[in-house]
VEXTIGU-205697 format. One record per atom (N, C-alpha, C): residue in three letters; x, y, z. Coordinates in steps of 0.2 Angstrom, whole numbers, plus 5000, padded with zeros to 4 digits. Example, Ala and Ser with C-alpha at 12.3 -4.5 7.8 and 13.67 -1.06 7.14 Angstrom:
<kolzas>
ALA506649725039;ALA506249785039;ALA506649845039;SER506449895035;SER506849955036;SER506450005039;
</kolzas>
This chain:
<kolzas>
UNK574342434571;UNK574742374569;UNK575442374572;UNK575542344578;UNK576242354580;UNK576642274580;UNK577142274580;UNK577542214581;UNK577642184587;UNK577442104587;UNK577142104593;UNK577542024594;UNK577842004600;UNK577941984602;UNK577441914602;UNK578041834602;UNK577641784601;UNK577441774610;UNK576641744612;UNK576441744616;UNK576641664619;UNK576641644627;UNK576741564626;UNK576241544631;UNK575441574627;UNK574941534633;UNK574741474630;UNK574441424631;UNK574041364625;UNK573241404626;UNK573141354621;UNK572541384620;UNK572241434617;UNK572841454613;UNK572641524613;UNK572541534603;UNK572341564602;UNK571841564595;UNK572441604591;UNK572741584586;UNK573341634584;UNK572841674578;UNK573241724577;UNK572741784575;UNK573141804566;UNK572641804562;UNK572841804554;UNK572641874550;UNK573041904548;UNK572741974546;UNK573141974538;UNK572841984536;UNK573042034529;UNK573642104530;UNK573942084527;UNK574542154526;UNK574742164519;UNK574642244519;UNK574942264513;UNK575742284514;UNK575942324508;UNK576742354508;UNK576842404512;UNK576342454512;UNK576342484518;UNK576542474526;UNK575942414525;UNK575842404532;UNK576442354535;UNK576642314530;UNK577342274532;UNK577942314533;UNK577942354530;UNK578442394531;UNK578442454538;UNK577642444540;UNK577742484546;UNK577642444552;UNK577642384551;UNK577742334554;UNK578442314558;UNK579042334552;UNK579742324552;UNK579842384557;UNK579742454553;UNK580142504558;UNK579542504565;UNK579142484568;UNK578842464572;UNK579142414579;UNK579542394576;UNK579842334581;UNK580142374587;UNK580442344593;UNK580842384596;UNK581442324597;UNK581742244596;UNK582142234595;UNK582542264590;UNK583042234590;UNK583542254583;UNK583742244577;UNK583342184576;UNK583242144571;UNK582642134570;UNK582342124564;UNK581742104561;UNK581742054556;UNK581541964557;UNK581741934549;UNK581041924547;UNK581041964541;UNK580341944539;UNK580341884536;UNK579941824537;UNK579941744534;UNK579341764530;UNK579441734521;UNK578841734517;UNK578741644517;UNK578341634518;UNK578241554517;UNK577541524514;UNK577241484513;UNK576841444511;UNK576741384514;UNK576141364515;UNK575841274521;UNK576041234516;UNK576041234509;UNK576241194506;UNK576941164502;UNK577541204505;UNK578041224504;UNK578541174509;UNK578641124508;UNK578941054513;UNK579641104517;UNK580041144514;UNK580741164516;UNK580241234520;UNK579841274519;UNK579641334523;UNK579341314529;UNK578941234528;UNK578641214537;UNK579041194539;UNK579841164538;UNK580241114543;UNK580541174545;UNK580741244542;UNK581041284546;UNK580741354549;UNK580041334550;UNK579641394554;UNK579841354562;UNK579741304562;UNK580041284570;UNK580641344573;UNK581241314567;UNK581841344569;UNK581741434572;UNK581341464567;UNK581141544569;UNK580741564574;UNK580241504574;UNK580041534583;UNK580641524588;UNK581141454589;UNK581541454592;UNK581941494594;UNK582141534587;UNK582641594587;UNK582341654591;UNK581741664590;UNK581041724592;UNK581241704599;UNK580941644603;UNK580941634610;UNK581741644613;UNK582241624613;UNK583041634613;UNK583141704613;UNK582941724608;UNK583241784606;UNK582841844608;UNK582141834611;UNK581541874612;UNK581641964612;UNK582441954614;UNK582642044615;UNK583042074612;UNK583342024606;UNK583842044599;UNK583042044594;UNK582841994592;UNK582441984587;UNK581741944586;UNK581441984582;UNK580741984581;UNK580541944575;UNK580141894573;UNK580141864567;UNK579241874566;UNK579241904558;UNK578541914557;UNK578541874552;UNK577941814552;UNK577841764548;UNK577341804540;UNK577541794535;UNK577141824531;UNK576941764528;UNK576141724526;UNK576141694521;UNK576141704515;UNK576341654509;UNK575941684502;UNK575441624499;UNK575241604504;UNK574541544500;UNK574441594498;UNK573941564492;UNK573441564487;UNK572841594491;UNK572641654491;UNK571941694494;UNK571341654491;UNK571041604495;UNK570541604493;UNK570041644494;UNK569341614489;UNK568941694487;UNK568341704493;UNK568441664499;UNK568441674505;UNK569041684511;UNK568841744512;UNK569841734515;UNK569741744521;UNK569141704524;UNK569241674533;UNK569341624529;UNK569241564525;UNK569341504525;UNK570041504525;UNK570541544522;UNK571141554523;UNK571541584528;UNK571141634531;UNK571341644539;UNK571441574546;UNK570941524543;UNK570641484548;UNK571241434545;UNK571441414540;UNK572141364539;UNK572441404543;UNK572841464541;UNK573241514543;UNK573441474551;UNK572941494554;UNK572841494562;UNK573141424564;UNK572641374562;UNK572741304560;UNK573341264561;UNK573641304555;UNK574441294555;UNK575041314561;UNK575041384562;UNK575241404565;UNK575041384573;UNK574641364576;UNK574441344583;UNK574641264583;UNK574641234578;UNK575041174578;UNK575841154579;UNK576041224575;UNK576741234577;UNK576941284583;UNK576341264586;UNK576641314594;UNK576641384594;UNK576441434589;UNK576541504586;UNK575941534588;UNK575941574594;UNK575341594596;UNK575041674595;UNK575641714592;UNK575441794590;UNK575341794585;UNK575141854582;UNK574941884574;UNK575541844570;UNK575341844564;UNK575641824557;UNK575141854552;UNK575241864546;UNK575041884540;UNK575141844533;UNK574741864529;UNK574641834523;UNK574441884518;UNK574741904512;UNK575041934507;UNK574841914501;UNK574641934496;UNK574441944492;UNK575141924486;UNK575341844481;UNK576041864478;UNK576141914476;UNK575641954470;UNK575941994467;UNK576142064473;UNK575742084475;UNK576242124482;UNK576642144485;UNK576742054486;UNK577342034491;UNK577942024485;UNK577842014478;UNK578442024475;UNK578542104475;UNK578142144475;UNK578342204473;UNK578642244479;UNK578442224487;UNK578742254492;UNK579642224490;UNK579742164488;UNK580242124490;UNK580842134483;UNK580642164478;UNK580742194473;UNK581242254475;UNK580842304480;UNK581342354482;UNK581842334485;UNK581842304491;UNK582342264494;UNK582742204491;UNK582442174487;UNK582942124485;UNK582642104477;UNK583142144471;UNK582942154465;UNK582942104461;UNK583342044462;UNK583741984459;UNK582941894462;UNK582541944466;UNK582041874469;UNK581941844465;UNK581941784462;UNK581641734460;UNK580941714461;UNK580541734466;UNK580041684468;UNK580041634472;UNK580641624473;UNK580641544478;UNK580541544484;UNK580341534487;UNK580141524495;UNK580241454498;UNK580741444505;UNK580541524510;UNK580941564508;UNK580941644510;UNK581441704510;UNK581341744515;UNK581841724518;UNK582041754525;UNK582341834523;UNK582141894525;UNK582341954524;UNK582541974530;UNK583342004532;UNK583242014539;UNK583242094539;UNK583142124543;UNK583042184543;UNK583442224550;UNK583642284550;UNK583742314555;UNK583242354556;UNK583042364562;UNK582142384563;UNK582142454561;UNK582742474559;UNK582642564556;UNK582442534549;UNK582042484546;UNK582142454539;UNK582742454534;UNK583542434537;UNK583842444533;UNK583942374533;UNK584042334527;UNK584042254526;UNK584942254528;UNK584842214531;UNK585442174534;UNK585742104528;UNK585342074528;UNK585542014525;UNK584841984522;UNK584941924518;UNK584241884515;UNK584541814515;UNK584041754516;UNK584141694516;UNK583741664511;UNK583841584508;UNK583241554507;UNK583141524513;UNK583141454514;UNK583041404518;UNK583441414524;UNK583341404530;UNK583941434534;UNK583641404543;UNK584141414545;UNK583841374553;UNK584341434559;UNK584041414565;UNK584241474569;UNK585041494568;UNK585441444569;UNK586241474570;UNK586141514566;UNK586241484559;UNK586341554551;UNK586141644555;UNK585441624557;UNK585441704559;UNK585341734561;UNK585741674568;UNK586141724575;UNK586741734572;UNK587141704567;UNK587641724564;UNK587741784559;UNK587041784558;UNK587041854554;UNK586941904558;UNK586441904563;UNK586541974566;UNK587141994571;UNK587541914572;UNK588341954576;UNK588741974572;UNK588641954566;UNK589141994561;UNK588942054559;UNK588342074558;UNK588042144559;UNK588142184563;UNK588342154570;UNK588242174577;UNK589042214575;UNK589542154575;UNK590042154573;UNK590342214569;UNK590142214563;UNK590142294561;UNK590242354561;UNK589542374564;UNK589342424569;UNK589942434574;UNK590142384578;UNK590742394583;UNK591242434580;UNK591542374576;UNK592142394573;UNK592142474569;UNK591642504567;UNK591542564564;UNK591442614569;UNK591342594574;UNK591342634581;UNK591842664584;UNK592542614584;UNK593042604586;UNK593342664582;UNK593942694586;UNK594442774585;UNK594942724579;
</kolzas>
């Protein structure tokens, strides 16, 4: 499972897999851009579909700073190709033609627990990462500038600490 770059051919069948903690975290140190924002959302969640547009935007723009890994948390139905097959659905509707994942909540609180202790449960939760997995930053609801603005202040940083 590696971190994989959105594709822009039409027609193309977007692809839905299951992740655990494990594997979302080697997901993260997996990348080779520099950033990684893990997005947790839901189909039926009005504020998490208006701003999956803005994160592919950032993905195609940014394709060489950052990598956006869609994680859903629907509801598993007790067939989970029926849920792969929404998954898909959705995502080729909005133009997103490589891998995404779906998560289990109670797993997805517990990954998200280590990293961010104060979660509430509310989604969306944009997690930003530095692909060595050191979080950078976390949003809720959020559109491209916010975080292109957060990875130059990050970027930002690093310089400054650089400096004699």
């Amino acid at each position: 499972m590696a971190c994989q770059q959105s594709g822009t051919g039409k027609n193309t069948t977007h692809l839905v897999q299951k992740v655990d903690n494990i594997q979302l975290h080697s997901l993260i140190l997996a990348c080779e851009q520099p950033y990684v924002v893990v997005n947790f959302y839901a189909t039926d969640c009005k504020p998490c579909v208006r701003e999956i547009p803005e994160l592919i935007a950032l993905q195609k723009e940014h394709s060489q700073e950052a990598q956006v890994i869609f994680v859903s948390l629907d509801k598993e139905k007790p067939d989970s190709q029926e849920l792969k097959q929404q998954l898909s659905s959705f995502m080729d509707d909005l133009g997103y033609f490589s891998t995404s994942y779906y998560y289990n909540i109670d797993s997805a609180h517990k990954f998200i627990q280590q990293v961010y202790p104060d979660w509430n449960r509310s989604i969306p939760l944009n997690l930003i990462f530095a692909n060595n997995g050191r979080l950078v930053d976390k949003t809720g609801i959020t559109d491209k500038s916010e975080l292109e603005l957060i990875m130059n202040e990050d970027k930002s940083f690093f310089r400054e600490e650089a400096s004699p």
